[in-house]
C-alpha positions as CSV (number, residue, x, y, z in Angstrom):
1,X,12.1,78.5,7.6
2,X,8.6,79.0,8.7
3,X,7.3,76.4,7.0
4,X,9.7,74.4,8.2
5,X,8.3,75.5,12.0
6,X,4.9,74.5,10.7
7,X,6.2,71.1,10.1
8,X,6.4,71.3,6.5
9,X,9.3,69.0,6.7
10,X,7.6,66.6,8.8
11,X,6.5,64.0,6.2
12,X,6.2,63.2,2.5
13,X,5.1,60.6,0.6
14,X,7.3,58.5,-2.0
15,X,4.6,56.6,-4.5
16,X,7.2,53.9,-5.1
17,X,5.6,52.2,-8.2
18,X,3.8,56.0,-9.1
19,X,7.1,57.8,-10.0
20,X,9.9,57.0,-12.7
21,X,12.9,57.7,-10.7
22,X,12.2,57.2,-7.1
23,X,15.8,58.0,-6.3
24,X,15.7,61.2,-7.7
25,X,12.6,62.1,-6.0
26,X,14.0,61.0,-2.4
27,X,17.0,62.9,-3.3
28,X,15.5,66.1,-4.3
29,X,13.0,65.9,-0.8
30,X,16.1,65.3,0.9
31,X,17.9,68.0,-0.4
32,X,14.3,70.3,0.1
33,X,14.9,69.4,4.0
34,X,12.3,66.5,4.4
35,X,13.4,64.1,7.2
36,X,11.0,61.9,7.1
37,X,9.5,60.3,4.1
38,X,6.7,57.6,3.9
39,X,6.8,55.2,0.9
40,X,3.9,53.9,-0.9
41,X,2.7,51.9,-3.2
42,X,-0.1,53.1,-5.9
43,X,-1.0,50.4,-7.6
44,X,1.6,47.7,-8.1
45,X,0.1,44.0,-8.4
46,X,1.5,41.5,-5.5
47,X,4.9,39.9,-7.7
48,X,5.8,43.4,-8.7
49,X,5.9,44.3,-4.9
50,X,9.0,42.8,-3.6
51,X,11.4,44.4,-5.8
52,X,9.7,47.7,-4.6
53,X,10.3,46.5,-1.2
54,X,14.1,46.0,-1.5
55,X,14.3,48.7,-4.1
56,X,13.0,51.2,-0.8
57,X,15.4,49.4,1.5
58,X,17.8,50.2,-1.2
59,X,16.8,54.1,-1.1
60,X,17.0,53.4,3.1
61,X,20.5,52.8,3.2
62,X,21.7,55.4,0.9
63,X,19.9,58.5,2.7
64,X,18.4,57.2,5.7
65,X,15.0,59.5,5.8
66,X,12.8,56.8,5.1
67,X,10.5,56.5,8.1
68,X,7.8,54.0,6.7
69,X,6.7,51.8,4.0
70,X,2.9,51.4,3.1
71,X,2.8,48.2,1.0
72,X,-0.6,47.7,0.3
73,X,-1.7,49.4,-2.6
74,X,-3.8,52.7,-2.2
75,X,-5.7,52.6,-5.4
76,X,-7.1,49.1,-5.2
77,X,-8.5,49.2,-1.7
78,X,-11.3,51.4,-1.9
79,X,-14.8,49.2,-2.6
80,X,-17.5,51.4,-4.6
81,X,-19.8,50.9,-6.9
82,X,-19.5,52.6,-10.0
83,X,-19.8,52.0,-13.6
84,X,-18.8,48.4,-14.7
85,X,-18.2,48.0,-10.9
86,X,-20.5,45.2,-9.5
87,X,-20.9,46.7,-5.7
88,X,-18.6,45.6,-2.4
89,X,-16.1,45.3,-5.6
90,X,-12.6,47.0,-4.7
91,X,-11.9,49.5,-7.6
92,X,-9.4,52.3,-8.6
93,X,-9.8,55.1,-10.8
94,X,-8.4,54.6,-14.1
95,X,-8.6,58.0,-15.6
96,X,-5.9,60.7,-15.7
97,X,-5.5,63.0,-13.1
98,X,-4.5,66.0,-14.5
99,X,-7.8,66.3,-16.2
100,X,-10.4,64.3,-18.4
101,X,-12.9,62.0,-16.8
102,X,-11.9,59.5,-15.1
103,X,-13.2,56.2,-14.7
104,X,-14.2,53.8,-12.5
105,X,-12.5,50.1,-13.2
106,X,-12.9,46.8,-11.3
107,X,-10.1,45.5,-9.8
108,X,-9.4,41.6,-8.9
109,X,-11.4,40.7,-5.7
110,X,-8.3,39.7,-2.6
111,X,-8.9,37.5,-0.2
112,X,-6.6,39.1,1.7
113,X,-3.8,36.6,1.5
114,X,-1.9,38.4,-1.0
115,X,-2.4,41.7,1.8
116,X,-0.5,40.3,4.4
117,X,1.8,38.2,2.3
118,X,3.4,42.0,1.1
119,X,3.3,43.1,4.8
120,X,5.3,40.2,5.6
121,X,7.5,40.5,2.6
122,X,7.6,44.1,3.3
123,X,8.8,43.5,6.7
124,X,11.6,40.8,5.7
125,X,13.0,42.9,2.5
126,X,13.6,46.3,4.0
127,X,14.6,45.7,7.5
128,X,15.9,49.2,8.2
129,X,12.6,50.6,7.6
130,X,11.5,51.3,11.1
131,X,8.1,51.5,10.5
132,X,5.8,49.2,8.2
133,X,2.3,50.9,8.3
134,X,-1.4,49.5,7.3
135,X,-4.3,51.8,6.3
136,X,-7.0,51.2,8.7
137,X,-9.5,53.6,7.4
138,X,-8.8,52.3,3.7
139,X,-8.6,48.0,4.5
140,X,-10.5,47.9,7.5
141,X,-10.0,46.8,10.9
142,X,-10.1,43.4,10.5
143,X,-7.5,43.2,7.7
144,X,-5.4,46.0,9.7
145,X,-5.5,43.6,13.0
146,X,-4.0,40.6,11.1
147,X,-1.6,42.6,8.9
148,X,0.3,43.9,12.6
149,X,0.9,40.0,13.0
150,X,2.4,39.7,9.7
151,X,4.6,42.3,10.7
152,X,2.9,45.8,10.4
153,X,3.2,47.9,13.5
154,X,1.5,51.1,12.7
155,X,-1.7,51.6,11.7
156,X,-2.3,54.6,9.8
157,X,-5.4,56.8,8.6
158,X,-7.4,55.9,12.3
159,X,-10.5,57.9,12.6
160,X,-9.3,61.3,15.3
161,X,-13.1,61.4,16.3
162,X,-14.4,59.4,18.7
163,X,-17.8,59.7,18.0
164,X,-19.9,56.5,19.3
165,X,-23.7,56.6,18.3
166,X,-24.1,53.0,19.0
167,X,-21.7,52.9,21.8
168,X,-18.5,53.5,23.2
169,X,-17.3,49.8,22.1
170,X,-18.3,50.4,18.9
171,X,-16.2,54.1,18.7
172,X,-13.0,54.0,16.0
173,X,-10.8,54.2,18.6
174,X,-12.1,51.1,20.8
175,X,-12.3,49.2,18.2
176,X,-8.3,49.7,17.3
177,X,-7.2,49.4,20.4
178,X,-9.4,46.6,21.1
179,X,-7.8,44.7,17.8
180,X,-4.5,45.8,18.5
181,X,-4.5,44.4,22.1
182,X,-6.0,41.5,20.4
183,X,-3.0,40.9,18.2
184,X,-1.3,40.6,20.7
185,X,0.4,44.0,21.2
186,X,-0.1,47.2,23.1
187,X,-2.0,50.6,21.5
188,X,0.2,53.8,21.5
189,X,-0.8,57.1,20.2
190,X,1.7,59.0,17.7
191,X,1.8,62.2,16.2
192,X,1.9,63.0,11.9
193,X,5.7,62.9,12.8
194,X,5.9,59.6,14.3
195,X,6.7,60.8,18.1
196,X,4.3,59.0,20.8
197,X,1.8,61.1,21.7
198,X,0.1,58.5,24.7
């Protein structure tokens, strides 16, 4: 119960393409007293998406806990250089996690096309997801600003600091708010919970 009071409950995330039985797995959070879960996708290719999409609005009508879907994929955004990595070239770690060394594999260049395509399909497939959320920190700002016109209305992973060497214009949090007013829609602070903040 104290955990709970620390907010334990508050969020976990569902790796839709990541686990073998994602009903189970919503189940079993459900039943551990998580209200609010936040689906993801690992590293599913761009035709493989959509049946994660309706499979989430699927899970959405059965236990209604689902507070957002992230359907870009997490392991393919970040750009390094590495081995067999030509720099700026997005990769994802290929080894396993549980131990071993990993490496470092290229992954097909996006133009972003495919990006916002699976925010839009996203959006369409599981309408009673309230929230359809873009990595800002992880696809950038300029991606993040046209994904919330494809239908994204959260972004998540926003720098807290508002540090500005060169500038307050050019602080994190200028910058989104500046692109978000840009897309046409207003800026709103919210908490790890999802309640607005400011």
């Amino acid at each position: 119960e104290t955990l709970r009071g620390a907010g334990l409950d508050a969020i976990a995330d569902v790796p839709l393409d990541a686990v073998a039985d994602a009903a189970r797995v919503v189940e079993s959070l459900v039943g551990a007293g998580f209200r609010q879960l936040r689906l993801t996708i690992e590293n599913a290719r761009a035709p493989e998406r959509t049946a994660l999409f309706a499979h989430a609005a699927a899970l959405q009508e059965q236990h209604r806990c689902i507070q957002a879907i992230n359907p870009l994929p997490a392991l393919a955004a970040p750009r390094r250089a590495g081995p067999g990595s030509p720099s700026g070239t997005p990769a994802r770690w290929g080894g396993d996690v549980r131990g071993g060394d990993p490496a470092l594999h290229a992954f097909p260049p996006t133009t972003g096309y495919d990006d916002v395509k699976a925010v839009a399909i996203a959006r369409l497939a599981a309408l009673n997801i309230p929230t359809v959320q873009v990595d800002w920190f992880r696809y950038g700002p300029k991606l993040a600003q046209v994904a919330l016109t494809f239908g994204a209305d959260d972004l998540d992973a926003v720098a807290a600091a508002d540090d500005a060497p060169e500038g307050r214009r050019r602080a994190p949090l200028e910058e989104v708010r500046r692109n978000i007013e840009a897309a046409g829609f207003s800026a709103a602070e919210r908490d790890g919970r999802f309640h607005l903040v400011a």
